[in-house]
Each structure stands twice: as C-alpha cells, then as structure tokens.
Wavefront OBJ file of the C-alpha trace (Angstrom):
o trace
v 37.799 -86.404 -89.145
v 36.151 -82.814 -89.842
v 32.951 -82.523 -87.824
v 29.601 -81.101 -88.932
v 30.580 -77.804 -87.243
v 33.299 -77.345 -90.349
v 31.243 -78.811 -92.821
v 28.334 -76.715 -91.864
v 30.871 -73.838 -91.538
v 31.364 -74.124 -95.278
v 27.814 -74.398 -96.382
v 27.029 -71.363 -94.866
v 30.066 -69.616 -96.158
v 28.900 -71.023 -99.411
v 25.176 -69.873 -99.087
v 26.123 -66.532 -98.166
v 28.630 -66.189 -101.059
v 25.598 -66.963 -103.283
v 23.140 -64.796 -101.353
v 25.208 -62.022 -100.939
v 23.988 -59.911 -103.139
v 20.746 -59.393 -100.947
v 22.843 -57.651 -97.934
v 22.479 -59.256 -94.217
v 20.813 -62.916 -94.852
v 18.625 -63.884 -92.100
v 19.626 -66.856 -89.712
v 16.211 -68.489 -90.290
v 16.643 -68.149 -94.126
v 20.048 -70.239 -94.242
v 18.698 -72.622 -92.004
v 16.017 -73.411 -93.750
v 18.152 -73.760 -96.816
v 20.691 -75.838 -95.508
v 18.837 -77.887 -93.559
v 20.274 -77.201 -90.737
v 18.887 -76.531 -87.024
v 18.561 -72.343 -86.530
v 19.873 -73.107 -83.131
v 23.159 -75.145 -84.096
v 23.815 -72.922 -86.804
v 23.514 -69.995 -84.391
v 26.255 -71.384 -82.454
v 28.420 -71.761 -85.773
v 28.049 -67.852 -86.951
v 28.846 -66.930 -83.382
v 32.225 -68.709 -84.146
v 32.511 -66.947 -87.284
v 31.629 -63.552 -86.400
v 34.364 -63.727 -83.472
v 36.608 -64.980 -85.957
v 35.661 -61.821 -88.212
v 34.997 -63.675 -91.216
v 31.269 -62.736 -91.049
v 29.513 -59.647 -89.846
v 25.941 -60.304 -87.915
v 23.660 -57.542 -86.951
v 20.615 -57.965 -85.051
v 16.707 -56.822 -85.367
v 14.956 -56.388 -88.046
v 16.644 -56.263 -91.695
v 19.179 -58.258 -89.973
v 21.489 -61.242 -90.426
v 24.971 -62.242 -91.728
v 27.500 -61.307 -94.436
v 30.632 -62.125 -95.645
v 33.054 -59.344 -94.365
v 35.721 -59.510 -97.558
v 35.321 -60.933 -101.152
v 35.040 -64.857 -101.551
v 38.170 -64.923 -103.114
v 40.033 -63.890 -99.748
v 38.515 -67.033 -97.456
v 40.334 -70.154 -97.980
v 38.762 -73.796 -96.498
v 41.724 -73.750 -94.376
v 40.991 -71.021 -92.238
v 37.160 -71.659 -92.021
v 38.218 -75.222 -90.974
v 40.520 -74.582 -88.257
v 38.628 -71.654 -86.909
v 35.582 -74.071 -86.677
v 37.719 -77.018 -85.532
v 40.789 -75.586 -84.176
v 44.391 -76.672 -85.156
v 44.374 -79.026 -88.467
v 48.122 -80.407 -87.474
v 47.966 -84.301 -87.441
v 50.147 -84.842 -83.963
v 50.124 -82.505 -80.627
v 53.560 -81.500 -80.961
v 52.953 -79.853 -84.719
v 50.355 -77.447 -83.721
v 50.645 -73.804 -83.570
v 52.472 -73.057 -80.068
v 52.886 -76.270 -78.880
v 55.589 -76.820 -76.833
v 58.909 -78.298 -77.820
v 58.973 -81.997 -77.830
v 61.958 -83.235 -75.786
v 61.975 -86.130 -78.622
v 62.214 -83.631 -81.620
v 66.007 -84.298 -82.336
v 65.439 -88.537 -82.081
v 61.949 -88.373 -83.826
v 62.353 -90.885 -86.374
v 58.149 -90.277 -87.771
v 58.625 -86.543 -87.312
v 59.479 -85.716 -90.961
v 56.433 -88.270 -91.333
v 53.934 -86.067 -89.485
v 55.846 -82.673 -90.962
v 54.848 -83.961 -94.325
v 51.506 -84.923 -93.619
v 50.739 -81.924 -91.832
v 51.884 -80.000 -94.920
v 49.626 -81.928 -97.033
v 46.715 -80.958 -95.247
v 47.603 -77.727 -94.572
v 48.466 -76.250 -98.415
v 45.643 -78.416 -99.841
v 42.695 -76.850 -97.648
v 44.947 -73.293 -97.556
v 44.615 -73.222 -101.491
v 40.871 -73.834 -102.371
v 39.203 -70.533 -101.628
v 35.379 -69.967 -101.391
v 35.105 -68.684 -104.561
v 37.185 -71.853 -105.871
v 34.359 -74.061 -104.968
v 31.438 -71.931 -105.951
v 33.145 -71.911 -109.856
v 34.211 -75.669 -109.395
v 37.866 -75.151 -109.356
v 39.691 -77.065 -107.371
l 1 2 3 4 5 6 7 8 9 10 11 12 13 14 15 16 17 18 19 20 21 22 23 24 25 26 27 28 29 30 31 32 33 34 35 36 37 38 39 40 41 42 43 44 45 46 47 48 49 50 51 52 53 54 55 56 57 58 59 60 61 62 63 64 65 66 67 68 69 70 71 72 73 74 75 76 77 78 79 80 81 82 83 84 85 86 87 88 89 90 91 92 93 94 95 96 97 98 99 100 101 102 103 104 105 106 107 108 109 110 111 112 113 114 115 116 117 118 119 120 121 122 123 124 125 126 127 128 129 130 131 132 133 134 135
C-alpha cells in the first residue's frame, strides 16, 4: 500500500509543477492548498530536497522548486524515494542479499514479474504525464 507520505509527495510535485512559474513557492502556500499539515509536509520536502528533486531556500522570498523540467521526474522515483524500495518481496530489492533459495524458487519468476509490473508502470508516467492527463 503507498502511504500518504508518497501520495502527498506527488501532490506537491504536482502543485509546484503548476506554480512554478512564480519561483520558490512558500511551504505555507502549498499547505494551504493541499490541505495538508505545514508541519507533515515539512518533513516530506526535507525528503525531497535530500533526494535533490526539489531545491528549498530559507527566509524571506523563500520556498521550494522543482530542480529539472517535469518531464524528467517519473512517479517511480518520487515513490520510492518517499517510501523506499517498491520491490514486492525482500529478496528483490535493490542490494539485498542473495537468497540461498534463488535456484529452487518456484514463485520467484512470480515476484520477478510482479515487481516488473510495478516498477515500468510507475517508472513511465512522468509529472508532466499527469498534469496533461496522459497516462
């Protein structure tokens, strides 16, 4: 299940995409639009400005802002920075150790598939796709 961190990840990825026009958008501003609390949503742009997708500066005439064109975020990577890994079993996420089972896994190629499923659909709808309605 994708938590309200990721989904609120999005919105504000969305609201800045539409907002970006007007530089560094506030913290209280995007709150206020998304309904969300300025204090949770604090916590959520401190995840993305680690992650570099956003840019914050502080003081006045300061905010957030996207740090590359919508057209270069996917869901994906907004997801799993928010959430971590997206893979559906332990031993499929990125630098897990070997599974001594691998070679007798008979719901391996199960999980493999799955995990690709999640991982192109989500790696293929960029921010701009949603803002335009394409996906």
């Amino acid at each position: 299940m994708i938590s309200t961190k990721a989904r609120y990840a999005l919105r504000v990825m969305i609201d800045l995409v539409q907002h970006q026009e007007e530089g560094y958008v506030p913290l209280k501003e995007i709150a206020k639009r998304q309904e969300v609390s300025e204090k949770y949503l604090e916590m959520i742009l401190k995840i993305l400005v680690k992650g570099t997708i956003l840019k914050g500066l502080r003081g006045k005439g300061g905010g957030y802002m996207l740090t590359r064109p919508p057209k270069e975020y996917t869901v994906g990577e907004i997801i799993e920075l928010t959430e971590g890994s997206l893979a559906p079993v332990a031993c499929l996420a990125q630098g897990a150790q070997t599974c001594r089972r691998t070679n007798e896994c008979i719901t391996l190629p199960l999980w493999k598939k799955y995990d690709a499923l999640i991982h192109d659909f989500f790696y293929n709808i960029t921010l701009e796709d949603l803002i335009e309605g394409r996906f």
